[in-house]
C-alpha positions in Angstrom: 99.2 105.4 130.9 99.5 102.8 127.8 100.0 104.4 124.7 100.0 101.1 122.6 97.5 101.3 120.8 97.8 104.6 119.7 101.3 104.3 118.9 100.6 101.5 116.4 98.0 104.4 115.2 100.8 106.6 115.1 103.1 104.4 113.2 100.8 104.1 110.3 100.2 107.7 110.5 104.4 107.8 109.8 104.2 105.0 106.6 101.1 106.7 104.6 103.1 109.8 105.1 105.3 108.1 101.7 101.9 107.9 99.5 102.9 112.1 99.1 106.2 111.1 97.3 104.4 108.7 94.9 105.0 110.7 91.7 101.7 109.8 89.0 102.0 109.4 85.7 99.1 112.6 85.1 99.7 116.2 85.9 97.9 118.9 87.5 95.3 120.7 86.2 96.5 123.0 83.3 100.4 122.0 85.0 103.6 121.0 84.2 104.2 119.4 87.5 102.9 115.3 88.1 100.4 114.5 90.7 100.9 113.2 93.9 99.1 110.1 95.0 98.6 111.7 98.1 97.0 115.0 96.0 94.9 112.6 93.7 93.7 110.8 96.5 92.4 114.0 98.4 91.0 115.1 95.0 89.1 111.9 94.6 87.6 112.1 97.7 86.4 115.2 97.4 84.8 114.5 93.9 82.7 111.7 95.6 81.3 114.1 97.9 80.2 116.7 95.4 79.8 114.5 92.5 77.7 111.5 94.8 74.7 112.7 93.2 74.8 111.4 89.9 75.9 107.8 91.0 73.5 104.8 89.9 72.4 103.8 93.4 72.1 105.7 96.4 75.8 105.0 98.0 77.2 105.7 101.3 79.7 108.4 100.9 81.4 108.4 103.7 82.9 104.5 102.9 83.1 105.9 99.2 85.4 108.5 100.7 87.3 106.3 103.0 88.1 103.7 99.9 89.5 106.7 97.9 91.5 108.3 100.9 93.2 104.8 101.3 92.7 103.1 97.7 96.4 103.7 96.5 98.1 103.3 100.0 99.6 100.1 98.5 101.9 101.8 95.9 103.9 102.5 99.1 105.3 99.4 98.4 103.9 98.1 95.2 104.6 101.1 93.2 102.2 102.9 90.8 101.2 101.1 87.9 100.2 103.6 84.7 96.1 102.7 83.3 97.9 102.6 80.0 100.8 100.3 80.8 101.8 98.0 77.9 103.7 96.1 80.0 102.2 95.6 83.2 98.4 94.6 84.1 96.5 97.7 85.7 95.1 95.0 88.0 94.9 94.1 91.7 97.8 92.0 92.5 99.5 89.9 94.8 102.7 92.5 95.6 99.6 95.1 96.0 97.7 92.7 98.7 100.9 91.9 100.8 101.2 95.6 100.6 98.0 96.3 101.6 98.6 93.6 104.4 101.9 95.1 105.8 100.9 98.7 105.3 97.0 98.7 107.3 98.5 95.6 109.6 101.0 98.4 111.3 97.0 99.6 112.5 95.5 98.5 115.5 93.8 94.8 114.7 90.3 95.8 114.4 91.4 99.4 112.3 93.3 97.3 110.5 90.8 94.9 109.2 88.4 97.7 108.3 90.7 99.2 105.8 91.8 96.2 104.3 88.2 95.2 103.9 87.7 98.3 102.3 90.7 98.2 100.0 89.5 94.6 99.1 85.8 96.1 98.5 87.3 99.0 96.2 89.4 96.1 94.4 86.8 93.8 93.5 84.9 96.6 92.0 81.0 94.8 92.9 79.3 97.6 95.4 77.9 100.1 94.4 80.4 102.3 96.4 83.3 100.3 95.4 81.5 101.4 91.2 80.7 105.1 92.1 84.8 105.3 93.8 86.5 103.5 90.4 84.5 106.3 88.7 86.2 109.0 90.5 89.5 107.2 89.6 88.8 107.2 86.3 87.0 110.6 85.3 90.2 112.8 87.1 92.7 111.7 84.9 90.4 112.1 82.4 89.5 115.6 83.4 93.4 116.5 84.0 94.4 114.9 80.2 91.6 117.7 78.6 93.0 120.6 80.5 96.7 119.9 79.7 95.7 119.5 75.6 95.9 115.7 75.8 98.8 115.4 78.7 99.7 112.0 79.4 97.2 110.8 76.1 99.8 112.6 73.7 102.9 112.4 76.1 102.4 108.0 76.0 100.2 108.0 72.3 97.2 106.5 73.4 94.5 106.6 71.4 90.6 107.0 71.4 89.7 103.6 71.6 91.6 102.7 74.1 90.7 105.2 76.3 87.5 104.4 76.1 87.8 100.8 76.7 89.3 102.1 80.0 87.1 105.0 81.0 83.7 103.1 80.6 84.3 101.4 84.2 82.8 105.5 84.9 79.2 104.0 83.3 78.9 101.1 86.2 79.0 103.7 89.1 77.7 106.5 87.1 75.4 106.3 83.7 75.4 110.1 84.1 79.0 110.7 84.2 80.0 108.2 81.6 78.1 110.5 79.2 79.2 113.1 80.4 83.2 111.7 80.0 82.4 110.0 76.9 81.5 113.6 75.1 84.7 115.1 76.6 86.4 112.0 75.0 85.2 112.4 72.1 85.2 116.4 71.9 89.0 116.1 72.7 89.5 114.0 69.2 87.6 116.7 67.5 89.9 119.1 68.9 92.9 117.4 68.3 94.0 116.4 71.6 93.3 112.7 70.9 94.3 110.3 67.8 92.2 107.5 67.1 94.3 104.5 66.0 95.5 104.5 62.7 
């Protein structure tokens, strides 16, 4: 019997198996310990399922699902790059495309093409799944920040306005949720939790 292809499968299986050792910025909910990539991933995922109501358009939630599942595989060798980086661009780039490249090419060819077509997708941030996904990515964090009284807000001193200028990607896959996140943003000032900028 040939194994081939499956062992190229299997392979893959091996690599993502690093994505659990990528240490986040963010921590758990009402924690001390950081999140996983392979935890906020999981978490993402299963947001979009529950939350795939209140997105703008009907979406397909399974490929909503599949972009989170895979969305940060890349950091495997491109690293994680904090939202609020001062130094570096929170931006697709071209260590995190070779990555994606290396990383889904261990994959059969045709498996392989899918994800990186759905990495791309999630990237380019123009579907409506690809919209509803960034949301996810964007209202945990958020969600995580207000249960550990301003977490990685306070721990980095980022202020009101620009978390807002980076949580309102929520309001292109979810009008719903963006009001939603905006009053937690701006409940979490009123309770202290959040400076605005001086």
């Amino acid at each position: 019997m040939n194994f081939e292809h499956l062992l190229k499968q299997v392979a893959f299986i091996h690599e993502i198996d690093k994505v659990k050792y990528i240490l986040r910025k963010t921590k758990l909910f009402n924690s001390e310990r950081n999140e996983n990539d392979a935890e906020h991933s999981w978490h993402l995922a299963v947001m979009a399922i529950i939350l795939a109501e209140y997105a703008n358009e009907p979406v397909d939630v399974l490929k909503v699902v599949k972009m989170l599942l895979i969305h940060d595989v890349v950091e495997i060798d491109a690293g994680d790059i904090f939202l609020y980086d001062t130094t570096f661009s929170h931006t697709n780039t071209a260590a995190e495309q070779k990555a994606a490249e290396r990383i889904f090419g261990l994959l059969p060819t045709e498996q392989a093409e899918e994800l990186i077509a759905i990495w791309e997708e999630f990237e380019s941030g123009e579907t409506m799944e690809a919209k509803f996904a960034r949301a996810m990515d964007r209202l945990e964090p958020l969600l995580q920040n207000i249960s550990n009284k301003g977490g990685t807000w306070k721990e980095f001193d980022v202020r009101y306005e620009k978390v807002l200028e980076k949580k309102c990607v929520i309001a292109k896959g979810s009008e719903h949720l963006w009001a939603f996140a905006k009053e937690l943003i701006d409940e979490s000032v009123k309770n202290g939790i959040l400076a605005v900028a001086d």
